[in-house]
matplotlib code that plots the C-alpha trace (Angstrom):
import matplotlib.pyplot as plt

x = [-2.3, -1.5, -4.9, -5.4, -8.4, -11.8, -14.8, -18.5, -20.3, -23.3, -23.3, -21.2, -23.5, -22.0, -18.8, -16.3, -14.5, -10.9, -10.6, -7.6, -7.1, -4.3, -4.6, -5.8, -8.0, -12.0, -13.9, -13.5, -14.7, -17.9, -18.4, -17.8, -20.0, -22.9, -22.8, -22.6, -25.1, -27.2, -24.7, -21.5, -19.4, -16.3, -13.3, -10.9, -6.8, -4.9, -1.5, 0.7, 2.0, 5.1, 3.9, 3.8, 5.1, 2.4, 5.1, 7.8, 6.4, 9.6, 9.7, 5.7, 6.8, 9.5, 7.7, 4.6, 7.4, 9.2, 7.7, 6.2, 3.6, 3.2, 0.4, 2.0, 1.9, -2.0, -2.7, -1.2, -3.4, -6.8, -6.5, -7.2, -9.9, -10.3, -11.9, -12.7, -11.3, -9.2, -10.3, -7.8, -8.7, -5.3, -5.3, -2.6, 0.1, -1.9, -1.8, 2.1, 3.3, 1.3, -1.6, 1.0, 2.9, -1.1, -1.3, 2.1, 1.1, -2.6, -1.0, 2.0, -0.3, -2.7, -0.1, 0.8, -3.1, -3.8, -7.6, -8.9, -6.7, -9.1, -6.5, -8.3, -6.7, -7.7, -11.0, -11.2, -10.3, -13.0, -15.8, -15.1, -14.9, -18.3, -20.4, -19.0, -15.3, -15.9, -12.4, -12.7, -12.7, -12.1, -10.4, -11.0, -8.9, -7.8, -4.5, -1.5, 0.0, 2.4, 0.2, -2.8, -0.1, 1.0, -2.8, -2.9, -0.2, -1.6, -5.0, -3.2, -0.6, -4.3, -5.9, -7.7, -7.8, -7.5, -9.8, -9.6, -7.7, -8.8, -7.0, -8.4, -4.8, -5.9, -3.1, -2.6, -4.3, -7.1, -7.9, -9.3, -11.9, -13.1, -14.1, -18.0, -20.4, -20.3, -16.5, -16.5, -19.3, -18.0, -14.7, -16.6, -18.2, -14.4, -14.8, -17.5, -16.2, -17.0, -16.5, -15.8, -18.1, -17.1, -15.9, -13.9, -12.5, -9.0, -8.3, -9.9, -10.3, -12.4, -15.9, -18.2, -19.2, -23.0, -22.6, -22.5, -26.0, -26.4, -23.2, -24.6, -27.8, -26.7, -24.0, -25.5, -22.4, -21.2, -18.9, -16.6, -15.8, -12.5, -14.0, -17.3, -15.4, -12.7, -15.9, -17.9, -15.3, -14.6, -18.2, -18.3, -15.4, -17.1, -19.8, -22.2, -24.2, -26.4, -27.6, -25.8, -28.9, -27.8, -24.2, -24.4, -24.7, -21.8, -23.0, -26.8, -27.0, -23.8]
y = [81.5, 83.7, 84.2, 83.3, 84.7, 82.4, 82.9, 81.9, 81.1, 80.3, 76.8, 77.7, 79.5, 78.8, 77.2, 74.9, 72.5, 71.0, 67.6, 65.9, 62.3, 59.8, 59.0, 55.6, 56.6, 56.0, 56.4, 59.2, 61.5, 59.8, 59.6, 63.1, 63.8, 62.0, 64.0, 67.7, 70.1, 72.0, 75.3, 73.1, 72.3, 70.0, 70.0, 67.3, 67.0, 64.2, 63.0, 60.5, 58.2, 55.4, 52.6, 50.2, 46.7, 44.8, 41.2, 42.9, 44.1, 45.5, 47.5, 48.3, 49.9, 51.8, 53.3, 54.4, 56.1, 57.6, 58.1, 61.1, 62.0, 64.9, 66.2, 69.8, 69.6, 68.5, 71.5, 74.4, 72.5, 73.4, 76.3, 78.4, 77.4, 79.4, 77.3, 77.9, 74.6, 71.6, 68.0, 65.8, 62.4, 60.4, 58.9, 56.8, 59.6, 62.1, 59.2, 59.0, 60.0, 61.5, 64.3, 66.8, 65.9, 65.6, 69.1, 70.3, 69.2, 70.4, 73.8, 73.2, 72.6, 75.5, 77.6, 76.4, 76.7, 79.9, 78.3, 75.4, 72.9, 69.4, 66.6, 62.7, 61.9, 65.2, 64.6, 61.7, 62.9, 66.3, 63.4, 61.3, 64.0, 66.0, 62.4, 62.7, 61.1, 57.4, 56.3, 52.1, 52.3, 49.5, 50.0, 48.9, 49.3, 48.2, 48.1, 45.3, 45.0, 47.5, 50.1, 49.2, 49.0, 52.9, 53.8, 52.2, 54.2, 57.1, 56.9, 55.5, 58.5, 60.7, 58.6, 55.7, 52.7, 50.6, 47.9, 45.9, 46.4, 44.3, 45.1, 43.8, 43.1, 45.0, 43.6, 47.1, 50.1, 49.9, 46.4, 48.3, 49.5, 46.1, 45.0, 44.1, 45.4, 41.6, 41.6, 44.9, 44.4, 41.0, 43.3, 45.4, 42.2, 41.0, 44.1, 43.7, 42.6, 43.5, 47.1, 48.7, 51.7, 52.9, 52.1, 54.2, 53.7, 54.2, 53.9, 56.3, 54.0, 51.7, 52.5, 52.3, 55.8, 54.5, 51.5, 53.9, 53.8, 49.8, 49.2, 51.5, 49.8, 46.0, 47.0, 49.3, 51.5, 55.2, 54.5, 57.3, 56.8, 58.6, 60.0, 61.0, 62.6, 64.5, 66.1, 66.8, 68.6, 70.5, 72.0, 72.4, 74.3, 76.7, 77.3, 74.7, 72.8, 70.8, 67.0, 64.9, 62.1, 58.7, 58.7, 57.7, 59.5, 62.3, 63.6, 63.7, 65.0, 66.9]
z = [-21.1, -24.2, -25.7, -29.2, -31.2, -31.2, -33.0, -33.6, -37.3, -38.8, -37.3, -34.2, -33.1, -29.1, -29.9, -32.0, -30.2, -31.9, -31.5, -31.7, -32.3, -33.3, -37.2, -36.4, -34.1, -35.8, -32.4, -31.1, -33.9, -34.2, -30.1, -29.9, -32.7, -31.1, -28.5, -29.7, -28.4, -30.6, -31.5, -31.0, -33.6, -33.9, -35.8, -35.9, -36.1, -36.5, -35.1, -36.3, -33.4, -33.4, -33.8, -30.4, -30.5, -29.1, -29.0, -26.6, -23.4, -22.5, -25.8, -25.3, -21.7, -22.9, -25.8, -23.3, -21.1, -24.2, -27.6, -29.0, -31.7, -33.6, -31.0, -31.9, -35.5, -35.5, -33.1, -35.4, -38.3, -36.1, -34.1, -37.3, -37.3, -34.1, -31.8, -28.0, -26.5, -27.8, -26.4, -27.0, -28.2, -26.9, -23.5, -22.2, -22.1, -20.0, -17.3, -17.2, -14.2, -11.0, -10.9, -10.7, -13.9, -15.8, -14.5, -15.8, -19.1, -19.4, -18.6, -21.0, -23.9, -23.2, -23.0, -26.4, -27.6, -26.1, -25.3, -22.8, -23.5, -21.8, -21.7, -21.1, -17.6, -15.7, -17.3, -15.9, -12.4, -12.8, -13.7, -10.5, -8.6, -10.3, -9.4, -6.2, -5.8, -5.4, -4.7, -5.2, -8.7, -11.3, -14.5, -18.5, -21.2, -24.5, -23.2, -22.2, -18.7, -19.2, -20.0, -17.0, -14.4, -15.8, -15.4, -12.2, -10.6, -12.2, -10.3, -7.3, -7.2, -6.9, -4.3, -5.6, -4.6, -8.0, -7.3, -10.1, -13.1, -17.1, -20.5, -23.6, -25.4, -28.3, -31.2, -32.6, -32.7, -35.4, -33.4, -30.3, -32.4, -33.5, -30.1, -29.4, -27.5, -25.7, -25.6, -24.0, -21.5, -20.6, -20.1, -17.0, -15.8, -15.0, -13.0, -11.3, -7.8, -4.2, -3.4, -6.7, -6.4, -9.9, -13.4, -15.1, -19.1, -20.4, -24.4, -27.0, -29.6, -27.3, -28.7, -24.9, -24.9, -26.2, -24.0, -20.9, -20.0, -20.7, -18.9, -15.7, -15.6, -15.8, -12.9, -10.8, -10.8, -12.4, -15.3, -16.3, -20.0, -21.6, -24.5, -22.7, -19.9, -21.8, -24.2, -21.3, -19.3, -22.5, -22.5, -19.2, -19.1, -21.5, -19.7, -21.9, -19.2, -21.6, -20.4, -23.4, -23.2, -24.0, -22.5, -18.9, -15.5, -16.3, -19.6, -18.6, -15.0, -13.7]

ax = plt.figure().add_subplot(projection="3d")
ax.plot(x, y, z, "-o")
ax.set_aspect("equal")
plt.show()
């Protein structure tokens, strides 16, 4: 990794974080903002993305195997800024392919960065793995069959076994954020079948990360969140080891 110049201010006294997010994305920058540690600051980008027919699931497939945003653009908008780390706010495209390919691109884009470069899928995998690997997971998203089965095979290629799978069929993308705390518990209770020894979540613009610690205690299982996992690995992977109260087992005890 070529490494780019980073530095600390009045605020950041510890670190800034970039943040990148689709430009319809309205979670994640609030989610992420909730759980800043004192000495953190954030510092959002935003990408424009082709727009994904949601009435052609043969068109929705092929656009989740093949379009592409302007992830680069946003990027050389915030890193002069000079932050330490870039968490990026997009999920469903770091979960094409298998771990190796997730790898590939992490390193790809830090190499483009020149800093920590924390990508939503191997987020996901460090956060299963930090609680302890459970490997019967079941799966939430905003998403349409096209996409779960992609996420699917994704976690399957690592070695999970994919329980149970439930998409919300968001309608488009400022949609996902509209969903209720009811509609998206009633989401993990779909999910809530024999042997599942872990939830995890999939879609950025699915607002759960508060609902972690409701969702863990009505269950009785470890939910690993996107956007929770993707800003926790990003501290952690700086060294910042701070419990994030109210966001589930992750962010407060590992």
């Amino acid at each position: 990794m070529n490494a780019r110049p980073t530095s600390l201010d009045t605020l950041a006294t510890r670190a800034k974080i970039a943040v990148i997010v689709p430009a319809t994305n309205t979670i994640v920058q609030p989610e992420m903002e909730a759980m800043r540690p004192a000495g953190v600051t954030n510092h959002v980008s935003r990408m424009l993305l082709p727009v994904r027919p949601y009435d052609d699931m043969q068109a929705y497939r092929q656009a989740l195997d093949t379009e592409k945003g302007n992830l680069e653009e946003a990027l050389n908008l915030v890193l002069p800024s000079e932050p330490h780390a870039v968490a990026h706010g997009h999920s469903i495209h770091s979960f094409r392919g298998d771990r190796a390919r997730a790898l590939a691109e992490q390193e790809r884009l830090e190499q483009l960065s020149g800093i920590p470069f924390v990508t939503p899928s191997m987020a996901v995998l460090a956060g299963l793995e930090a609680i302890g690997d459970p490997k019967r997971i079941a799966v939430l998203t905003p998403y349409w069959p096209p996409a779960d089965a992609l996420i699917q095979e994704f976690f399957v290629s690592c070695g999970y076994d994919v329980v149970a799978s439930h998409g919300l069929k968001a309608t488009g993308p400022i949609s996902v954020a509209q969903f209720t705390p009811d509609q998206i518990m009633a989401g993990f209770q779909a999910l809530n079948l024999d042997g599942v020894e872990a939830f995890v979540h999939v879609g950025t613009n699915l607002p759960v990360s508060a609902l972690t610690p409701a969702i863990e205690a009505e269950f009785g299982k470890p939910l690993i969140g996107v956007n929770v996992a993707t800003y926790w690995w990003a501290l952690r992977r700086l060294g910042i080891q701070d419990p994030l109260p109210g966001f589930g087992l992750l962010a407060e005890k590992y």
